[in-house]
N, C-alpha and C positions, 0 to 999 in steps of 0.2 A: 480958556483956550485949550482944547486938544490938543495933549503930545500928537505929533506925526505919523506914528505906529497907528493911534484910536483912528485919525481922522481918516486916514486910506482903507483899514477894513470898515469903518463907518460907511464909507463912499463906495467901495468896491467889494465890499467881503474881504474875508480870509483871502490871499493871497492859495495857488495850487499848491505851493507844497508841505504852507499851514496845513492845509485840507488835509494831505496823505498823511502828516504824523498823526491829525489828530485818528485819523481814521486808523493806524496803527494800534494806536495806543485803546483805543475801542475794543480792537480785536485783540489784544493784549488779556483783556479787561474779561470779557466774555468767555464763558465756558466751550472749547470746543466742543462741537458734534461728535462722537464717537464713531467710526468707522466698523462695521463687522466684519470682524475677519474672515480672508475668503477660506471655504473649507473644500482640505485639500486632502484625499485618502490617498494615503501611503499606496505605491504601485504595488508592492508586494502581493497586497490582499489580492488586487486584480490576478498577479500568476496563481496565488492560493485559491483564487476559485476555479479558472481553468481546469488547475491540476486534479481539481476535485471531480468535477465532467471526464473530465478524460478516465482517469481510473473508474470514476460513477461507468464507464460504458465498455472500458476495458472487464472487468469485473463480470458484467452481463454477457460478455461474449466468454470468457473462461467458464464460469459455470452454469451456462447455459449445456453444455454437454453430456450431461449427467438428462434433461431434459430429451433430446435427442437419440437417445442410447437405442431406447426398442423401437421406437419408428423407424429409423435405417435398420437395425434387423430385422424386421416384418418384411419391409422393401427386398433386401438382397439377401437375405438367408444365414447373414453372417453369424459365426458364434460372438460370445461377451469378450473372448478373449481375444478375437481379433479387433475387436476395435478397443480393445485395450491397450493394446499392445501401440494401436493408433496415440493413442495418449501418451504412453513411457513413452515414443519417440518426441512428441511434444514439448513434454515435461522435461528432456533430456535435451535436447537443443536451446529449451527457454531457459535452462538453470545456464548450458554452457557461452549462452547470447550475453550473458550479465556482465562475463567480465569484457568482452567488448565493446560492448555498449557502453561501460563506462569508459573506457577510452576511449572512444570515440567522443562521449559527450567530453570531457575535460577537452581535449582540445579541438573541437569544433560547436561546442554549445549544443543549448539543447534542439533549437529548431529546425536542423537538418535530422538528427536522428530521430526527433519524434516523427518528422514528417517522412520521412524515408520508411518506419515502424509502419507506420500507418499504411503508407502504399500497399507492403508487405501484407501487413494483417489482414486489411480488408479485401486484399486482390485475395489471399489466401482463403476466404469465409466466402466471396465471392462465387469462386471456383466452386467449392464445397455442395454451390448448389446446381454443378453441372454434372459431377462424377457418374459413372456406371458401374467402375471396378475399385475392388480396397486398393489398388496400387495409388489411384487418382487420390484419394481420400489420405494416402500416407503423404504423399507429394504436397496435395493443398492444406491439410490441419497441418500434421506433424513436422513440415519443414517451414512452410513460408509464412504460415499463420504462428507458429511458435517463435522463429525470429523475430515479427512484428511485435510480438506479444510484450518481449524482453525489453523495446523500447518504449515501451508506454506503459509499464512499470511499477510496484511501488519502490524500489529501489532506485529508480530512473528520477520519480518524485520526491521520494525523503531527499538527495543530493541537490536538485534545486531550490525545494523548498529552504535548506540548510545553506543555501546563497542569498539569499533576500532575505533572515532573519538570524540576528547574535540573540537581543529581545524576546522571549516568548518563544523558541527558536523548535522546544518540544511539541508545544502546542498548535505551530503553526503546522508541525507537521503530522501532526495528530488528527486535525481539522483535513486535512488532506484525502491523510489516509484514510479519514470515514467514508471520501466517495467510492472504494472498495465495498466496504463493508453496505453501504446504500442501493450500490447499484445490485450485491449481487440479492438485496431482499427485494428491489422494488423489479427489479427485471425480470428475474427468474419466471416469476408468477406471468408476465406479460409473453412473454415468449413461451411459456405450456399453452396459453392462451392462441396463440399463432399456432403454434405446429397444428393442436387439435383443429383448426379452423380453415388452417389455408396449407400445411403440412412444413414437413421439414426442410424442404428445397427454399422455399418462399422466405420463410422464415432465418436462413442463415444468409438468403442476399440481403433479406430487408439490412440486416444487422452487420454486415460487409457495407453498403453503401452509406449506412448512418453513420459508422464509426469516421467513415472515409470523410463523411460534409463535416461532422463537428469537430473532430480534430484537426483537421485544416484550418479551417475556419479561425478555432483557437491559438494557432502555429501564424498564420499569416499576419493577425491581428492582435494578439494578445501577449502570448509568450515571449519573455528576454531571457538569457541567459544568465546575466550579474548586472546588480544595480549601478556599475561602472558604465553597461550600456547608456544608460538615461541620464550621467550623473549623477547617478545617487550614491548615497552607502546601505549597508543594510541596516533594517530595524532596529532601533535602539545602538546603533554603532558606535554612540558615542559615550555608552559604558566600557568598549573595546577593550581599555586599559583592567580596569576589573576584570572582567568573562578571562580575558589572556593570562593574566595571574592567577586565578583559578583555575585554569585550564592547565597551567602547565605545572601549578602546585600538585594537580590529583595525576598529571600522565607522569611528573618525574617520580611521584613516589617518594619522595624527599631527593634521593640521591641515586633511586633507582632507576634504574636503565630501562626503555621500553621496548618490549619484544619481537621480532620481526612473526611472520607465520611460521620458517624454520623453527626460532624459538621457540617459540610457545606447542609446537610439537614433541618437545624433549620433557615436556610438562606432563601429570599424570590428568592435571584436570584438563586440559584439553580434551583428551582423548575420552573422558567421561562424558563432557558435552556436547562432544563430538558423536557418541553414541547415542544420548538420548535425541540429541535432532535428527539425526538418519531417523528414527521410532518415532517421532513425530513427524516429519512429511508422509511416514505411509498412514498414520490413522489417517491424514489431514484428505489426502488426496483418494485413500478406497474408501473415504463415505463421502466425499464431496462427486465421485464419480459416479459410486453405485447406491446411491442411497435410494433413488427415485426408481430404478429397478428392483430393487432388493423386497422395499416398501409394496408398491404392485404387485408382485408376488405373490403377496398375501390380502391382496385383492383391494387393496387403496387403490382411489382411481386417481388417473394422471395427474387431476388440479389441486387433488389434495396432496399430492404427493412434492408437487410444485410448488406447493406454500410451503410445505415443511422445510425443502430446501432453502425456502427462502429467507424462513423465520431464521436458518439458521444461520444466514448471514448478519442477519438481524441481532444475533446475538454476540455475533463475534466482535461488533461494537461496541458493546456492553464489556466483552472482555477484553479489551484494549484500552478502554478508557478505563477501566478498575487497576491494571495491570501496574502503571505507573505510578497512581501515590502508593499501592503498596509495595510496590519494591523500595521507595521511598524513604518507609518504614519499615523494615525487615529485611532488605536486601534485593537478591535479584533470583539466587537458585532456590529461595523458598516458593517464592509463587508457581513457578514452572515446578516443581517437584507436588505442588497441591494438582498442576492442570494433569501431570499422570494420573496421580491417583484419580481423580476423576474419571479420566477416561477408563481406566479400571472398570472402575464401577459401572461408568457406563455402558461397556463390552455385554458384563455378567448378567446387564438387566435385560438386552436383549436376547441372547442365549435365554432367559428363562421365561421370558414373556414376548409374544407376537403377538400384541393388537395396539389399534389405533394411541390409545394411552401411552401404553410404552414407546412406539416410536414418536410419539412428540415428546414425551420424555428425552427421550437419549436423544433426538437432534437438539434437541434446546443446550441440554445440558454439553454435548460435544461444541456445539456452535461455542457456547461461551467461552471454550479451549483454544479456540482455532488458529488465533492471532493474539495471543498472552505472550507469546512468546516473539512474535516479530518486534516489538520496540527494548525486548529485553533481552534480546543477543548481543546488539552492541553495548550495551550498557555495562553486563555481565562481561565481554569482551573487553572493556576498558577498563574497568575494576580490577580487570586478572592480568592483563598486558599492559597497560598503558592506551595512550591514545594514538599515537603517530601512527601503527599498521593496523588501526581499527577496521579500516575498509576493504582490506585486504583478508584480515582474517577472519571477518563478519561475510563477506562475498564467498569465502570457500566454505565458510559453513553454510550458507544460506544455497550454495551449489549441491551441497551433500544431503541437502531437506529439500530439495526440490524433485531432485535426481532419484533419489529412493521414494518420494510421493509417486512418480509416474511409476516407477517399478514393480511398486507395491500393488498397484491399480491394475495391474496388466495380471500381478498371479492373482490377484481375486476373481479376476474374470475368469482364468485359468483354472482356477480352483472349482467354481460354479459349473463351467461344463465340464471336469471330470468327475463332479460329485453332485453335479443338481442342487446345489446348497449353498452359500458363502458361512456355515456353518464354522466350518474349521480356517475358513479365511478371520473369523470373529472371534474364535476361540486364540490362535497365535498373535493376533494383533492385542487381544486382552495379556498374553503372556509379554510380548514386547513392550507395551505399558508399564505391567511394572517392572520390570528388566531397566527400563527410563526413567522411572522414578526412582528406583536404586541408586544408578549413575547418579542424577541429580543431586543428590545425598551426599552423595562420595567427595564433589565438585569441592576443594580448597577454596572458600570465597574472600580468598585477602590479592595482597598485589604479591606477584611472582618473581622473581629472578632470576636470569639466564644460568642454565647448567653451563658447568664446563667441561 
């Protein structure tokens, strides 16, 4: 006789809740399925490539001008030095935009002032191709196209790239800033290619209304300010604890106090690398302005003349990404004390030699100069001050290298139509070089302490 239990699942099955343990204990038993996990890119990258386009087109419109230079004088009869001079006002409003600009972005983010830049710059480039008198041409480059210019930036971009990354926070801005150095090889070339084709009018709307769709475009759908918007933290945030202890182990100095910009004015090295940046934004900006004239002169035709500019941006890639592991290694005033001497030499080869070899020479070798020194002011800056008025003191100097670039550009022009030559514009910028690279030398590279 069946127990009672046997005789009813005999008769009726397992009972249903028989059923569900056994069926538990099955799935108990069984190896789960493995789920893949869903993949999810950090947003950051997303502003990291914006930022990259953006500068990638900013870049193409900055030295795109050097390209422009004898077309509009052919046009209106202008001398070099008048549209020089179009430049230093340029140069001199975009250096003085910086430090508004970043007020502005701190407290209102960056997607009003990119996009506000933007209206600027391209209404500015716009214009450019309606002018008839140098006053229109001072009006549309030198005032509305130079404030635009100042918000879309690589200063505008290292500060937000340096909000969406603690992690890799060099690199990210590194990656950034190549779209400078990309747009201005891969453009340059494209726009000689325009002007000779369809001329210069054409040519600076094309480049007003492009700038205007893709940084919009980027602004309305892409760009956030701080990963707070989205919820998020930044890159790697959750080393915070280390990076902050490091950070504040190298800005106090052990016990030392960190400098405001007064400070660090009572300072001798300041004023030493204060010096050699003034002497670097004028090489930076009288061959980035007149190299493409300078070049034709000597009978290079435009598209070649157009590459050379280009390659030279090409290069300044190369010295920005060299720039960093060897200050790394050696410091921060040696590498910038080698890009003088370089550009020394560089000066001396052209003063002795005028053909096609030597000026691919000396732009390669200048390109490689260009931007060694943009990720090594702050650095230099913070090693010698501290970190807390790093942006402050790095923005006045980066005002004082921008300010003397346009300056510089206006007497070379100056110089060419009272002498027919940039001769002795080559000769005193080879003597400011090394004048630069002395300073350099001189630069105390330890941590500073307030006079009293």
């Amino acid at each position: 006789m069946l127990p009672p239990r046997e005789l009813f699942v005999g008769l009726y099955g397992s009972p249903p809740i028989i059923k569900l343990v056994k069926a538990k204990r099955k799935e108990s038993i069984m190896p789960l399925k493995k789920i893949p996990p869903k993949f999810n890119l950090f947003y950051g990258w997303y502003i990291l490539a914006s930022s990259f386009v953006i500068l990638f087109f900013n870049a193409g419109a900055r030295f795109s001008f050097g390209v422009m230079f004898k077309p509009m004088i052919t046009e209106f009869g202008w001398n070099r030095s008048s549209i020089s001079l179009a430049f230093f006002l340029n140069m001199t409003l975009f250096a003085l935009s910086l430090t508004v600009v970043g007020r502005f972005y701190d407290r209102y983010g960056p997607k009003w002032v990119i996009l506000i830049s933007t209206i600027l710059l391209s209404g500015g480039y716009t214009l450019i191709s309606r002018i008839d008198s140098l006053w229109e041409f001072f009006i549309s480059y030198g005032i509305f196209a130079a404030i635009g210019l100042g918000g879309t930036s690589v200063p505008l971009i290292a500060a937000l790239m340096s909000k969406w990354f603690e992690k890799w926070r060099g690199l990210a801005i590194s990656l950034a800033l190549s779209g400078n150095s990309l747009g201005h090889f891969a453009l340059v070339p494209l726009f000689t290619i325009l002007v000779l084709r369809h001329g210069w009018r054409a040519s600076y709307l094309c480049m007003g209304l492009l700038m205007l769709v893709v940084n919009i475009t980027l602004v309305l759908l892409v760009i956030k300010g701080d990963p707070d918007d989205l919820g998020k933290r930044p890159y790697g945030a959750g080393d915070r604890g280390k990076i902050e202890g490091e950070e504040t182990q190298i800005s106090s100095g052990g016990n030392i106090q960190d400098l405001s910009l007064g400070g660090a004015m009572r300072t001798r090295s300041f004023w030493f690398f204060l010096i050699a940046m003034f002497i670097c934004g004028t090489g930076d900006f009288l061959i980035t302005t007149h190299l493409i004239p300078f070049v034709t002169d000597y009978g290079i035709s435009p598209t070649t003349a157009g590459n050379m500019l280009a390659w030279y941006g090409l290069m300044s890639l190369a010295g920005i990404m060299v720039a960093g592991p060897v200050s790394d290694l050696m410091g921060n005033k040696i590498p910038i004390a080698v890009t003088f001497l370089l550009r020394v030499l560089s000066f001396l080869l052209i003063l002795k030699y005028q053909n096609l070899a030597s000026f691919y020479t000396f732009t390669l070798t200048f390109g490689f100069t260009h931007l060694i020194t943009a990720p090594l002011t702050a650095t230099l800056v913070g090693r010698l001050y501290g970190f807390s008025h790093v942006g402050l003191i790095s923005g006045f100097i980066t005002t004082v290298h921008h300010s003397a670039g346009g300056f510089w550009a206006y007497v070379g022009g100056l110089i060419f139509d009272q002498t027919g030559s940039y001769r002795l514009a080559f000769i005193l910028s080879a003597i400011m070089a090394l004048a630069a690279f002395c300073s350099t030398i001189l630069i105390t590279e330890k941590r500073h302490q307030a006079i009293q």
